[in-house]
C-alpha positions as CSV (number, residue, x, y, z in Angstrom):
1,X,240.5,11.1,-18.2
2,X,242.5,13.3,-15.9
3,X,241.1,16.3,-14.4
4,X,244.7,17.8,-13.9
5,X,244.9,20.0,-16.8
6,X,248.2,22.4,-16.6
7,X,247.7,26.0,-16.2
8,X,249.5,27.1,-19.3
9,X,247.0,24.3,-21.5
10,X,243.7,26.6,-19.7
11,X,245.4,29.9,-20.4
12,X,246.3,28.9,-24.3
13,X,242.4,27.9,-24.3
14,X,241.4,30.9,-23.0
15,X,243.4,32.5,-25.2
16,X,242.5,31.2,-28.3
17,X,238.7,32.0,-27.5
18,X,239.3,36.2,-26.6
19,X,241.3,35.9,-30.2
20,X,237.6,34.1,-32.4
21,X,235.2,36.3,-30.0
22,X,237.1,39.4,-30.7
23,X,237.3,38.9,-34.3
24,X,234.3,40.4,-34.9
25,X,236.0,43.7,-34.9
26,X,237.9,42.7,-37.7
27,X,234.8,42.8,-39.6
28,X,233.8,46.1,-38.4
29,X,237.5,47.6,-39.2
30,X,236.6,45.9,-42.8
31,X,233.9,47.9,-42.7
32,X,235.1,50.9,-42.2
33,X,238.3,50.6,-44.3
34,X,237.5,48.2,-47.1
35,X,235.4,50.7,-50.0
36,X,233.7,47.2,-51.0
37,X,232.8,44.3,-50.3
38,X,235.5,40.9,-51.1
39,X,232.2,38.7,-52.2
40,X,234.7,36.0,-53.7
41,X,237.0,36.1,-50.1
42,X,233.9,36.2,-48.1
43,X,232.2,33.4,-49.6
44,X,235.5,30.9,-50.2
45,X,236.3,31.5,-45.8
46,X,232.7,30.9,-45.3
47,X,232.7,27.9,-47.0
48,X,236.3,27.0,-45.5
49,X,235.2,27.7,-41.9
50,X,232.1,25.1,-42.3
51,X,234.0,22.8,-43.6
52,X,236.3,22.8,-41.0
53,X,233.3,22.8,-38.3
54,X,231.6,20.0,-40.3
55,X,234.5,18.0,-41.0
56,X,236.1,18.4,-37.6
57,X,232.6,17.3,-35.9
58,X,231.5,14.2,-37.2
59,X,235.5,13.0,-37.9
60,X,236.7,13.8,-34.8
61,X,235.1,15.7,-31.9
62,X,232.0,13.1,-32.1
63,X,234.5,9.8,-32.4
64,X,236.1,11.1,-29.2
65,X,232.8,12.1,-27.2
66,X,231.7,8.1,-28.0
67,X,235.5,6.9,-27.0
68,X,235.5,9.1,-23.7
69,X,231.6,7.6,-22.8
70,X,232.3,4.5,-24.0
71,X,234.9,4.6,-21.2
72,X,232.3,5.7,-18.8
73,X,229.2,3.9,-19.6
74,X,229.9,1.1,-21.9
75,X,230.1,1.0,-26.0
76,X,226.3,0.8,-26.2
77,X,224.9,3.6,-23.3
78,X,228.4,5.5,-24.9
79,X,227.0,5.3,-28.6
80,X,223.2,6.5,-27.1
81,X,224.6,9.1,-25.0
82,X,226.7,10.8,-27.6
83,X,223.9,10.8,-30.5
84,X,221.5,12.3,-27.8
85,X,224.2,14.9,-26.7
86,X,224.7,15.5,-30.6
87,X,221.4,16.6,-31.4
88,X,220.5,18.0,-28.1
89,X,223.5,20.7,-28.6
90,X,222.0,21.0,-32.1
91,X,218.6,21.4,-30.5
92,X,220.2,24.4,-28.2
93,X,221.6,26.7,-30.8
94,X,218.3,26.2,-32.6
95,X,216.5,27.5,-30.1
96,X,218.7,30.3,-29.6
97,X,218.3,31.3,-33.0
98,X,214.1,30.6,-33.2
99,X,214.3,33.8,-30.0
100,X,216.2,35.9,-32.3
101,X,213.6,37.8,-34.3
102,X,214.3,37.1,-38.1
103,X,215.0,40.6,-39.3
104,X,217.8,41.4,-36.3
105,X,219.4,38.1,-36.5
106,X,223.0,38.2,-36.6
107,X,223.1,36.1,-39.9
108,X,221.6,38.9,-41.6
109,X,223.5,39.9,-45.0
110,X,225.4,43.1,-44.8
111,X,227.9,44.7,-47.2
112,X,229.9,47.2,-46.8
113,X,229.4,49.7,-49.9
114,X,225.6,49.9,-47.0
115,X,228.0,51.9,-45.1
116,X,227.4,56.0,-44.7
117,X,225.4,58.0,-42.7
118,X,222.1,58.8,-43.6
119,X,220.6,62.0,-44.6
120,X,217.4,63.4,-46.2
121,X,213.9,63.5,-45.1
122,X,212.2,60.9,-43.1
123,X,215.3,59.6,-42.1
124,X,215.3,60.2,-38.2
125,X,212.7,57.2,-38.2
126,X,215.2,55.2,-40.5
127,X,218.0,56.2,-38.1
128,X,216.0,54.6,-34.5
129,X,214.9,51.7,-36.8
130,X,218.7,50.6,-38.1
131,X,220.1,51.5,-34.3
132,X,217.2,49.2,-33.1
133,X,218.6,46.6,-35.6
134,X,222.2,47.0,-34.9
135,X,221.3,46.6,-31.2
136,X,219.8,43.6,-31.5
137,X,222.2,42.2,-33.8
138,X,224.8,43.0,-31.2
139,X,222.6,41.3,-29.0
140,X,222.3,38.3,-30.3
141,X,225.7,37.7,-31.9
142,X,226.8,37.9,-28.1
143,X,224.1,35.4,-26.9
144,X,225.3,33.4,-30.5
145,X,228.9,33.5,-29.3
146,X,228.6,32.1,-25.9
147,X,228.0,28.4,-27.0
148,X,230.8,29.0,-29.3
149,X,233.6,30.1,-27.0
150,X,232.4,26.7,-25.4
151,X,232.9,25.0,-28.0
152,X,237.0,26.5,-28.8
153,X,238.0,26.5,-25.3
154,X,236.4,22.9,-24.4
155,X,238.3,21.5,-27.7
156,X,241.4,23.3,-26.9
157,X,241.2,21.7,-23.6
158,X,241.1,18.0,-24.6
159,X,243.8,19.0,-28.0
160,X,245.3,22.3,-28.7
161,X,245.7,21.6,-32.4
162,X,242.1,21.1,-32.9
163,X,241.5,24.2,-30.6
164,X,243.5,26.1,-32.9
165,X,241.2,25.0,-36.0
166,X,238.6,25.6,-34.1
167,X,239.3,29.2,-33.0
168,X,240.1,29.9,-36.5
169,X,237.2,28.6,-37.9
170,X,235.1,30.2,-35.9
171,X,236.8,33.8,-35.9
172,X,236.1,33.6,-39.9
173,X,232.7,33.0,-39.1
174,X,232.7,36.2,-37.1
175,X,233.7,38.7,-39.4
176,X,230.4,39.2,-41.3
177,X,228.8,39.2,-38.0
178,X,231.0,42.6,-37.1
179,X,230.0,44.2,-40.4
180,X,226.0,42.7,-39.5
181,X,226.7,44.9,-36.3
182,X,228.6,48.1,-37.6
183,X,226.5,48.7,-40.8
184,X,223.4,49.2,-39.4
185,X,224.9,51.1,-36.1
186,X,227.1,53.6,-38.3
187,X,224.3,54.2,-40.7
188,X,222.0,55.4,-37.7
189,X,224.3,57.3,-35.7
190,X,227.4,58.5,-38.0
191,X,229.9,57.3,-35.1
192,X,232.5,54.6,-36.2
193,X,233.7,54.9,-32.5
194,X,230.1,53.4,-31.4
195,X,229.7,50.8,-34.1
196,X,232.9,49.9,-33.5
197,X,232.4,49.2,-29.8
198,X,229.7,47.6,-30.1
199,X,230.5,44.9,-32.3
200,X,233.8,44.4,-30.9
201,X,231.9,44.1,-27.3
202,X,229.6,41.6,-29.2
203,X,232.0,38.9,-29.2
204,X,233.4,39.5,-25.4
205,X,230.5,36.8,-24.5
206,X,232.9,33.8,-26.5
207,X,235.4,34.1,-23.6
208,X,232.8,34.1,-21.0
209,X,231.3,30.7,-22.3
210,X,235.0,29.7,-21.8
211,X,234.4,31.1,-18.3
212,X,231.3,29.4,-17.6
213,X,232.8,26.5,-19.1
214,X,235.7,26.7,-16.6
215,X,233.8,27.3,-13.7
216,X,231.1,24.7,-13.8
217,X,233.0,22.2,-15.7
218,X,236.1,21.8,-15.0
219,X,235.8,20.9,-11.8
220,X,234.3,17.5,-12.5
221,X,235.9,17.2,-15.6
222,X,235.4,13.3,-16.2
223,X,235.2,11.4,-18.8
224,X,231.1,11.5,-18.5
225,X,231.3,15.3,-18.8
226,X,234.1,15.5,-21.3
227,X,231.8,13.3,-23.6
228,X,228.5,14.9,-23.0
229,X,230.0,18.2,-23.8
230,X,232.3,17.2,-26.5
231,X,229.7,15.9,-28.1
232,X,227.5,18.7,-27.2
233,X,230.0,21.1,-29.6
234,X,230.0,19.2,-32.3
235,X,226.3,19.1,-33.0
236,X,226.6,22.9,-32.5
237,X,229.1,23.7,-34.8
238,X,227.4,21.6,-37.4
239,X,224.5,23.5,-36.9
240,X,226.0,26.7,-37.2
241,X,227.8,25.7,-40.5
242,X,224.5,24.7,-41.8
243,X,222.2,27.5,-40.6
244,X,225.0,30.4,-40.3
245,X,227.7,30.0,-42.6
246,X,226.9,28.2,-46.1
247,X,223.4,30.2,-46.7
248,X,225.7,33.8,-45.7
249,X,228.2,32.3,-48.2
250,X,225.4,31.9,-50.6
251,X,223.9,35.3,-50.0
252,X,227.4,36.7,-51.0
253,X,226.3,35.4,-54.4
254,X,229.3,32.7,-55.3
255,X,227.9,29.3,-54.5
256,X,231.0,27.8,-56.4
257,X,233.0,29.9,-54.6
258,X,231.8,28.8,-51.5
259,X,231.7,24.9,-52.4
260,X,235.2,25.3,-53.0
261,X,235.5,27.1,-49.4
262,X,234.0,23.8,-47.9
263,X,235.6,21.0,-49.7
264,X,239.2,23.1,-48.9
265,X,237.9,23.3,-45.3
266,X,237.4,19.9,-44.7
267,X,240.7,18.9,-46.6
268,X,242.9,21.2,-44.7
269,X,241.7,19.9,-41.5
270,X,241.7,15.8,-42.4
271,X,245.7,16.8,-43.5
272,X,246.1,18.6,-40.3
273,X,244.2,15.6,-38.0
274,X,246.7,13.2,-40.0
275,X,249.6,14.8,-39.3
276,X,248.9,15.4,-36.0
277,X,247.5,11.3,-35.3
């Protein structure tokens, strides 16, 4: 594998990374716009966003980690290496998530009729307690994200059409993370200019894993590295359609709804691979 990747195919992958990172402010503008919840949209992109991940993953991204160390190590050490990168980017994000305390994790259900200021006795306590939450969420939807803008900008590297689903995918995972953010914020301080902020600021960290990415991988971009991380991302994006995006789906309340979301997913993106072979 070449490491001479143009300027313009680095740029589009940055790019598409600021455009899924920054989508969490999409769900914060639904927030503050929308006067209720879209359970039905919610959960039928949920599911469609995991079943691009999922599909995308073990159809593609993993079959081309195992090509590219196959090339490096041999079929056999290629086939070991790429399981164990599999599972050890699956074992990452899990530990991520374990450090994120269960009631401020970013997966946490939010809707937006929750949205108002609140008033009446007791409630300055209510008030520290939900900016504490929305803090945190913040907080950890921006230590979520960095493994994700990873994952877009290191696909968009190797194909841009597969970075594009990617980016996609992953931006509709990020919208119910901006309303996890803004609800809680908004309802403890009355600002839509701060909750705003702050979730929108939660996904800046996607295009700094695309930095990081740049900086420490690029540069010995190989075919060794290439399949190590490719195969890296696709364990994590499993794992995030798994532990992030089906059970928010489901917590919408429209498990059909959300099947549906899935099986389209993965269709739309084995038409897309085809007509892209």
């Amino acid at each position: 594998m070449s490491t001479d990747i143009p300027t313009s195919t680095v740029l589009f992958a940055f790019g598409l990374t600021i455009f899924a990172g920054l989508s969490t402010g999409i769900g914060s503008a639904l927030a503050f716009f929308a006067k209720k919840t879209n359970t039905k949209f919610l959960a039928i992109s949920l599911g469609f966003s995991a079943g691009v991940m999922i599909y995308v993953s073990m159809i593609e991204i993993f079959v081309k980690a195992r090509d590219a160390l196959t090339v490096a190590v041999g079929p056999t050490l290629g086939y070991w290496y790429t399981t164990l990168a599999f599972f050890g980017g699956i074992a990452a994000i899990a530990l991520i998530d374990k450090f994120v305390p269960s009631f401020e994790n970013p997966h946490e259900y939010r809707k937006i009729e929750e949205m108002g200021p609140a008033s009446g006795a007791g409630v300055e306590k209510g008030k520290s307690s939900l900016y504490r939450m929305g803090m945190f969420s913040a907080l950890a939807i921006g230590i979520h994200n960095f493994p994700e803008g990873l994952a877009t900008f290191t696909s968009a590297l190797q194909d841009p059409a597969l970075g594009i689903s990617i980016a996609v995918a992953i931006a509709i995972h990020n919208i119910p993370e901006g309303i996890a953010v803004s609800v809680p914020l908004y309802y403890a301080t009355g600002s839509r200019k701060k909750a705003f902020g702050y979730s929108f600021l939660s996904g800046v960290s996607e295009p700094v894993g695309a930095l990081v990415g740049y900086l420490v991988f690029l540069r010995y971009f190989n075919d060794m590295i290439f399949g190590l991380l490719f195969a890296s991302v696709a364990g994590i994006m499993v794992f995030i359609s798994l532990d992030g995006l089906l059970p928010t789906a489901e917590k919408y309340g429209e498990h059909h709804h959300a099947i549906y979301g899935v099986i389209s997913g993965m269709g739309v993106m084995a038409v897309s691979l085809l007509l892209f072979a």
